[in-house]
PAVEXKE-209330 format. One record per residue (C-alpha): x, y, z; residue number from 1. Coordinates in steps of 0.5 Angstrom, whole numbers, padded with zeros to 4 digits, always signed. Layout:
N
+-------+-------+-------+-------+
|  east | north |    up | lumse |
+-------+-------+-------+-------+
|     X |     Y |     Z |   NUM |
...
+-------+-------+-------+-------+
This chain:
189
+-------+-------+-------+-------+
|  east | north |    up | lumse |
+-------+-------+-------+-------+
| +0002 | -0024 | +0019 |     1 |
| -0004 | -0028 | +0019 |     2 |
| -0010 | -0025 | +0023 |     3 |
| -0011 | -0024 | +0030 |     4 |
| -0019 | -0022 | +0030 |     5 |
| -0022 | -0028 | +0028 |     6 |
| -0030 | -0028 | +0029 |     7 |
| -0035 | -0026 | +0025 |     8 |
| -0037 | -0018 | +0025 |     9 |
| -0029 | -0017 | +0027 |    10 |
| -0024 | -0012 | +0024 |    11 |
| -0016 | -0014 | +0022 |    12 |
| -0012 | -0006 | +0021 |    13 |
| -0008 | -0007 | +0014 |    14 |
| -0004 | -0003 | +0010 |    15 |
| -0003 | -0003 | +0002 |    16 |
| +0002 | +0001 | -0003 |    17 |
| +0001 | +0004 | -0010 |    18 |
| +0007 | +0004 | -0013 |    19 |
| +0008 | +0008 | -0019 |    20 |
| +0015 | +0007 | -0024 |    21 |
| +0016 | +0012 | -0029 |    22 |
| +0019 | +0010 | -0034 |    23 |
| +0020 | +0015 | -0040 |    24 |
| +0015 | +0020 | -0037 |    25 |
| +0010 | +0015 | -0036 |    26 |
| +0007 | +0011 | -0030 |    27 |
| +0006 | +0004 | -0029 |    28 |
| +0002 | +0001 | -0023 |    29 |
| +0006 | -0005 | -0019 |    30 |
| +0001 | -0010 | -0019 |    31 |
| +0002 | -0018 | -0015 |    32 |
| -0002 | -0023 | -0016 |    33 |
| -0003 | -0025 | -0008 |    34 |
| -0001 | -0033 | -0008 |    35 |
| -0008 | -0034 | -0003 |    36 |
| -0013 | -0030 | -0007 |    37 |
| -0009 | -0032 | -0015 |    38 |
| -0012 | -0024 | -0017 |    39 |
| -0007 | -0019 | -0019 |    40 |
| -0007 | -0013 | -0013 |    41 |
| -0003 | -0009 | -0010 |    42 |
| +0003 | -0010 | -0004 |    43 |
| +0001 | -0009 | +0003 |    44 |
| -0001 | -0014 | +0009 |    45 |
| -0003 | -0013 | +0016 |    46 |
| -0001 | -0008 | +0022 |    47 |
| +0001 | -0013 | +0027 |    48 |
| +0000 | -0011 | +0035 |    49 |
| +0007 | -0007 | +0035 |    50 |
| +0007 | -0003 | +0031 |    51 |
| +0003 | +0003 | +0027 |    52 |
| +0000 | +0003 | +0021 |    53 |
| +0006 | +0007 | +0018 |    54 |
| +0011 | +0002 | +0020 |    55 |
| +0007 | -0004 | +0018 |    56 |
| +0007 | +0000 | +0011 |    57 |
| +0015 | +0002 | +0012 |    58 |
| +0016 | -0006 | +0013 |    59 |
| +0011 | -0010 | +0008 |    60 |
| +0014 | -0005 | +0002 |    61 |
| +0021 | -0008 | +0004 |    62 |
| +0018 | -0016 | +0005 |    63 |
| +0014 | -0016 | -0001 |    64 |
| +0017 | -0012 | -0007 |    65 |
| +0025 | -0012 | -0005 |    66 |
| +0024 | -0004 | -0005 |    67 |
| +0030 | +0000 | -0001 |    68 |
| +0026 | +0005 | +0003 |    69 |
| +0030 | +0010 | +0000 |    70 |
| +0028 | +0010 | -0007 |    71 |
| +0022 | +0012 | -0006 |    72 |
| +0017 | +0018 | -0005 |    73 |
| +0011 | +0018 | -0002 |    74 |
| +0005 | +0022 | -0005 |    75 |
| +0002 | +0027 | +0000 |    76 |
| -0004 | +0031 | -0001 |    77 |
| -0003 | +0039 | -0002 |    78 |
| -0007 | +0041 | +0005 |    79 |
| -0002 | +0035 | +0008 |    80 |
| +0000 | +0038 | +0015 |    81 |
| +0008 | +0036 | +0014 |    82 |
| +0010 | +0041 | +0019 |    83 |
| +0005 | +0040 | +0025 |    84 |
| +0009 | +0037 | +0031 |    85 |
| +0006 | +0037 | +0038 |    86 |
| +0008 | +0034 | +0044 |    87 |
| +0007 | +0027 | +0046 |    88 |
| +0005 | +0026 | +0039 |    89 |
| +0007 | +0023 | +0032 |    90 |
| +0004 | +0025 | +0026 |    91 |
| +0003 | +0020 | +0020 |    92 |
| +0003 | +0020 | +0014 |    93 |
| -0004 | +0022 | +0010 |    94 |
| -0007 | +0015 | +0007 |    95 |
| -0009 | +0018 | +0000 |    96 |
| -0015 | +0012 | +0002 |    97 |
| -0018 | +0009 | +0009 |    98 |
| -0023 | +0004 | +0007 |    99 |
| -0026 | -0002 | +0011 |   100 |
| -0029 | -0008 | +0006 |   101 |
| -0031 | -0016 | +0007 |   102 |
| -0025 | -0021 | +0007 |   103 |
| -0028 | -0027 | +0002 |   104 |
| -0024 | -0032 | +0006 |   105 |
| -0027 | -0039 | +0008 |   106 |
| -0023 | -0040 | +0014 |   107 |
| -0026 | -0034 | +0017 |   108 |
| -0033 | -0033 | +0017 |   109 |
| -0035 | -0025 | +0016 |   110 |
| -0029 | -0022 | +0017 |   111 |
| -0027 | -0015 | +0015 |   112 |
| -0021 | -0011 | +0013 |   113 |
| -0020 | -0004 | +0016 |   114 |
| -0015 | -0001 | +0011 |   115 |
| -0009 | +0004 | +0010 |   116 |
| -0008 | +0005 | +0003 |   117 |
| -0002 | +0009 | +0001 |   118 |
| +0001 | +0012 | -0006 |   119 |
| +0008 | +0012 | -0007 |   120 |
| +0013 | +0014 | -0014 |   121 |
| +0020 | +0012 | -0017 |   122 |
| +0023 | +0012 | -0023 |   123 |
| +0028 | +0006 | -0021 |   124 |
| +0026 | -0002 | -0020 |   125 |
| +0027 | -0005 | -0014 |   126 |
| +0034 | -0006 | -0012 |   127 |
| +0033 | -0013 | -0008 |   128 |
| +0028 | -0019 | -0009 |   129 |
| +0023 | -0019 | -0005 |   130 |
| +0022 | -0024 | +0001 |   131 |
| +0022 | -0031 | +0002 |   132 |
| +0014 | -0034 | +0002 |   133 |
| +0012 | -0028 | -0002 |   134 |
| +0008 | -0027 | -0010 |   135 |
| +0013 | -0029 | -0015 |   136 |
| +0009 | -0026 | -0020 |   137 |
| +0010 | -0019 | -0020 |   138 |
| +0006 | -0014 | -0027 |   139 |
| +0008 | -0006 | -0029 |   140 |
| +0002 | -0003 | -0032 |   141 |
| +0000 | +0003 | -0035 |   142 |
| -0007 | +0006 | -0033 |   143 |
| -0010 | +0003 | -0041 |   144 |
| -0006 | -0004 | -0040 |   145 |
| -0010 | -0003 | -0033 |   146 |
| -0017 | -0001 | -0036 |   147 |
| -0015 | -0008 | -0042 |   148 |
| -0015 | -0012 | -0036 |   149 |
| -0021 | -0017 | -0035 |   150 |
| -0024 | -0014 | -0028 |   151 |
| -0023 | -0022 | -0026 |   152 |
| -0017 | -0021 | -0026 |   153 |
| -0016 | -0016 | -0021 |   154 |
| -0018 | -0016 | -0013 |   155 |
| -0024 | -0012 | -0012 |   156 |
| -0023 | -0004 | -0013 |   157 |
| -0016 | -0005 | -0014 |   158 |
| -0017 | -0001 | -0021 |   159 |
| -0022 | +0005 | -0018 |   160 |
| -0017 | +0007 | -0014 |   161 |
| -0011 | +0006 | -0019 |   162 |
| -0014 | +0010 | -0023 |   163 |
| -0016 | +0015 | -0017 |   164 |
| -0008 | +0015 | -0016 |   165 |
| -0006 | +0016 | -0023 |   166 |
| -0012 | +0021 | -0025 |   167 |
| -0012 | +0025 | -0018 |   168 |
| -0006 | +0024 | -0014 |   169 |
| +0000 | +0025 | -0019 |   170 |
| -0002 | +0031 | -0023 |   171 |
| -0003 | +0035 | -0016 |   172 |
| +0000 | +0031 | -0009 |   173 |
| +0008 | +0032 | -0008 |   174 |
| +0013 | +0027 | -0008 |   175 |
| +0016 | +0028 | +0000 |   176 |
| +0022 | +0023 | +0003 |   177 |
| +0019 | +0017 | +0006 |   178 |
| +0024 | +0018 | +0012 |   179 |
| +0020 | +0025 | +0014 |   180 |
| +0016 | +0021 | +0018 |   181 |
| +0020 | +0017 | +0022 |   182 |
| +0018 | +0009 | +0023 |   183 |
| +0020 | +0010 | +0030 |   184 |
| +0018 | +0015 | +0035 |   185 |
| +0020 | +0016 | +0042 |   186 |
| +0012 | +0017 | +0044 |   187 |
| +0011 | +0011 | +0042 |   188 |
| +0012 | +0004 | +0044 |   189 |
+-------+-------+-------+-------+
């Protein structure tokens, strides 16, 4: 989706997905290289008018990596409220980070993206191609094959969150089923 805010000083709502594979006991980040950026990053993309951030995250997964929701889990932290519900209310899941920063794009001048950013886990590869139009060039990296990358390679911040996700998140969040929190909701539109 392209953005809708387009002004200076405006925010566009993204969402972005860590998703580690195990693979004989060791975790691997996926990485893309984003095709208007050439910069190795992870999946995500921006939450359109209709929808939540959760349901952009739900369906950008699908799109970009050719991931079937079910195989994988979402990382959440121990203090996560998993069982709260309210009336008239949804609860999302816990983004492991919600950061906002500077969109370097010459089409859009001084631009900035709020982002939602979640960590998932598998131990499958995904079970379908990814969507038409989408990066053709997709990495698995360990955390060293990560720190051995030259840094302008990566999109800014990409490897301190990583890195936030394999040293924090993995050895202490709990894996829950993605469907725990339902794309849809009867209170929302």
């Amino acid at each position: 989706m392209p953005h809708i805010h387009t002004e200076p000083g405006q925010h566009d709502h993204t969402v972005s997905a860590y998703i580690i594979r195990y693979q004989d006991d060791v975790p691997y980040l996926l990485l893309h290289r984003h095709k208007k950026y050439k910069k190795l990053m992870q999946p995500g993309g921006h939450v359109e008018l209709n929808e939540t951030p959760w349901q952009a995250m739900r369906h950008e997964i699908v799109e970009e990596t050719g991931y079937d929701l079910s195989q994988l889990k979402l990382l959440q932290p121990p203090v996560a409220p998993l069982s709260f519900r309210a009336p008239n209310t949804t609860v999302m899941p816990m983004p492991l980070l919600h950061n906002s920063h500077f969109v370097r794009d010459p089409t859009i001048d001084g631009h900035y993206h709020d982002d939602m950013v979640y960590a998932f886990v598998t131990d499958e590869l995904p079970v379908h191609k990814h969507g038409e139009g989408e990066s053709e060039e997709f990495h698995w990296v360990s955390q060293s094959q990560l720190a051995a990358l030259d840094k302008d390679e990566l999109l800014v911040a990409v490897d301190q969150i990583a890195n936030y996700v394999f040293d924090e998140c993995l050895p202490t969040w709990e894996a829950v089923d993605i469907d725990h929190f339902s794309a849809n909701s009867p209170h929302l539109p």
